[in-house]
Each structure stands twice: as C-alpha cells, then as structure tokens.
VODO-692419 format. One line per field, with one value per residue: residue number from 1; x, y, z of N, C-alpha, C in turn. Coordinates in steps of 0.05 Angstrom, whole numbers, plus 5000, padded with zeros to 4 digits. Each point is the difference from the previous one (the first is absolute). Example, Ala and Ser with C-alpha at 12.3 -4.5 7.8 and 13.67 -1.06 7.14 Angstrom:
REM VODO-692419
n: c(1|2) $
n_xx: c(5264|4993) $
n_yy: c(4886|5021) $
n_zz: c(5156|4986) $
ca_xx: c(4982|5016) $
ca_yy: c(5024|5024) $
ca_zz: c(5000|5001) $
c_xx: c(5018|4985) $
c_yy: c(5024|5022) $
c_zz: c(5000|5014) $
END
This chain:
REM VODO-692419
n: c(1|2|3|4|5|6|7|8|9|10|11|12|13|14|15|16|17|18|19|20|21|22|23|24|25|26|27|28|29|30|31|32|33|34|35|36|37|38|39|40|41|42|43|44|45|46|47|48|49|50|51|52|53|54|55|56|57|58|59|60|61|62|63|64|65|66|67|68|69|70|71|72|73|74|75|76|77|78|79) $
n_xx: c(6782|5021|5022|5008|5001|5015|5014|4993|5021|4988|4980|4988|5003|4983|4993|4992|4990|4997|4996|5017|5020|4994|4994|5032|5002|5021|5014|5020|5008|4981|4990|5017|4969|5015|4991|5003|4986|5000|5027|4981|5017|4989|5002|4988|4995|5019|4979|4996|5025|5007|5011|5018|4999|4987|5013|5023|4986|4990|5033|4986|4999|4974|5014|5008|5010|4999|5026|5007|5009|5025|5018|5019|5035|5002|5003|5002|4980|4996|4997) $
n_yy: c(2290|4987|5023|4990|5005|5020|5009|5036|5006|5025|5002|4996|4971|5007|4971|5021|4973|4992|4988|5019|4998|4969|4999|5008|4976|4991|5021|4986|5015|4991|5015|5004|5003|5008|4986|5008|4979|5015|5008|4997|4992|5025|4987|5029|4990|5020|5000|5015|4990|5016|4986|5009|4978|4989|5013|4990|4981|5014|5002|5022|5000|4982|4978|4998|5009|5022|5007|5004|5021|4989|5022|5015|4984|4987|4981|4969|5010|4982|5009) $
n_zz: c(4317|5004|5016|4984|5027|4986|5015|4992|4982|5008|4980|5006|4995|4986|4987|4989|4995|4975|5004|5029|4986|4986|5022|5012|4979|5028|5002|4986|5015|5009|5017|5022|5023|5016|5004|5021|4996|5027|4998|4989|4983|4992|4969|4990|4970|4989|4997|5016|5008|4983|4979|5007|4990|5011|5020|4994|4993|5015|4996|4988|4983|5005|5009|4980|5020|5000|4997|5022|5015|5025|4987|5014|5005|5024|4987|5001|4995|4983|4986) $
ca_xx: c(5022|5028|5021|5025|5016|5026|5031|5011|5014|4999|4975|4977|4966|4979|5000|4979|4991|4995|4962|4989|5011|4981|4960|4989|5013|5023|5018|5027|4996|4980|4996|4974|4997|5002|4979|5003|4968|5000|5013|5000|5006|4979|5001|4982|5014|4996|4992|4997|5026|4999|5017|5020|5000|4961|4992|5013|4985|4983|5001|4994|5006|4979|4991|5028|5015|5027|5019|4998|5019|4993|5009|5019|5008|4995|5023|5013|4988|5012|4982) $
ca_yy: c(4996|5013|4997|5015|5034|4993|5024|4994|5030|5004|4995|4979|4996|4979|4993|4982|4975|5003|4992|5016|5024|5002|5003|5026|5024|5004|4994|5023|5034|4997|5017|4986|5020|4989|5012|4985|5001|4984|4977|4998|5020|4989|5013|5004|5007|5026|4991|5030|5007|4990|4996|5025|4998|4999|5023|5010|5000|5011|5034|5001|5039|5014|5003|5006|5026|5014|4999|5016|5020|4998|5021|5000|4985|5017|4986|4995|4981|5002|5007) $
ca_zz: c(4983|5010|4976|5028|4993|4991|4998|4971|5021|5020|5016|4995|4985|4997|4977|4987|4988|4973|5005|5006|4983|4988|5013|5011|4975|5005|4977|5017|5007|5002|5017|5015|5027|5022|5030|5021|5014|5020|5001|4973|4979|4971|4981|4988|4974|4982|4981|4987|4989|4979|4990|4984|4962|4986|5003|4984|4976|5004|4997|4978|4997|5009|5030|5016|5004|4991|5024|5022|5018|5019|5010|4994|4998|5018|5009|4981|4974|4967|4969) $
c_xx: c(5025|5009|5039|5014|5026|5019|4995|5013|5008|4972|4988|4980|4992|4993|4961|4985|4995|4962|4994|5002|4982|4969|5004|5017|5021|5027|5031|4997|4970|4994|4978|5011|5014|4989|5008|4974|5003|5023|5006|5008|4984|5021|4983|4999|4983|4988|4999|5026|5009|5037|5016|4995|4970|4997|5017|4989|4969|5009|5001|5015|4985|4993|5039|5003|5019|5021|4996|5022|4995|5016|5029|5009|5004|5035|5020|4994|5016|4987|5013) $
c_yy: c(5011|5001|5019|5022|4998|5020|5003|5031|5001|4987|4966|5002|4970|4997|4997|4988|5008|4998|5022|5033|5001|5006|5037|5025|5015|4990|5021|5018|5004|5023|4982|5013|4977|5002|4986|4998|4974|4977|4987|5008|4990|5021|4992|5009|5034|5001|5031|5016|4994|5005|5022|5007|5003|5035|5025|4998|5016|5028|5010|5032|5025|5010|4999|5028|5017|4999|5024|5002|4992|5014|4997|4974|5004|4971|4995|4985|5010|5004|5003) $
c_zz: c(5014|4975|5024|4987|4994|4992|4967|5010|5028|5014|4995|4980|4999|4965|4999|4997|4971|5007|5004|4983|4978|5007|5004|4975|4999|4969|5013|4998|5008|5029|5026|5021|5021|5025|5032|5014|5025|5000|4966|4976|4976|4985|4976|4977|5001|4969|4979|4997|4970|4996|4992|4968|5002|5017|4976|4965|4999|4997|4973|4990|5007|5031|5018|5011|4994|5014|5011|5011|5018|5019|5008|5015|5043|5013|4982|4978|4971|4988|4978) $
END
C-alpha cells in the first residue's frame, strides 16, 4: 500500500488508510512506537498507553495522595 509523505509544520507525515486504523484500532491521539529496522521504518500501535481521562477516572479518594512539600522555592518559580 503507498501512501505520500507530506509537509505538515515543520515536520512530515503520513495519512493512515481508514481500513487500516480500523484492523489495528488506531483512533486520533492514538500512541505508536517508531522503529528504524534495517532501512525500514515500522510503526507499531501502543496498545498499553492509556488515555489521560481513562487514567484520570481511576483516581478515587482512596487511593489519591496527599500533597506534599517539595521544599523551598530554589529560582524563579511562582506559587
């Protein structure tokens, strides 16, 4: 299957196919490995990355943390 590369920014990319977003469960924002194997570039879906909100709905009162001290201010940070 081709498909062509194309200026978006500064960098490049590549589109997809829908067939294929649908077989490998790809959806936007979706996480995938980039690999350079011999000349080759594979990318490979992240299947075990999960979502900001689905990790953020898992926090409970129970298992959340207390705030913590992280000691005095050492630049120019605001608080």
């Amino acid at each position: 299957m081709e498909a062509v590369v194309q200026k978006w920014g500064n960098s490049l990319g590549i589109r997809i196919p829908n067939m294929l977003t649908k077989e490998f469960e790809l959806e936007h924002g979706a996480t995938v490995d980039i690999i350079n194997s011999d000349g080759q570039i594979i990318l490979r879906p992240l299947k075990n990355k999960k979502k900001l909100l689905e990790k953020l709905s898992k926090i409970t009162s129970k298992n959340i943390h207390a705030e913590f001290d992280t000691g005095e201010k050492t630049g120019k940070e605001f608080w």
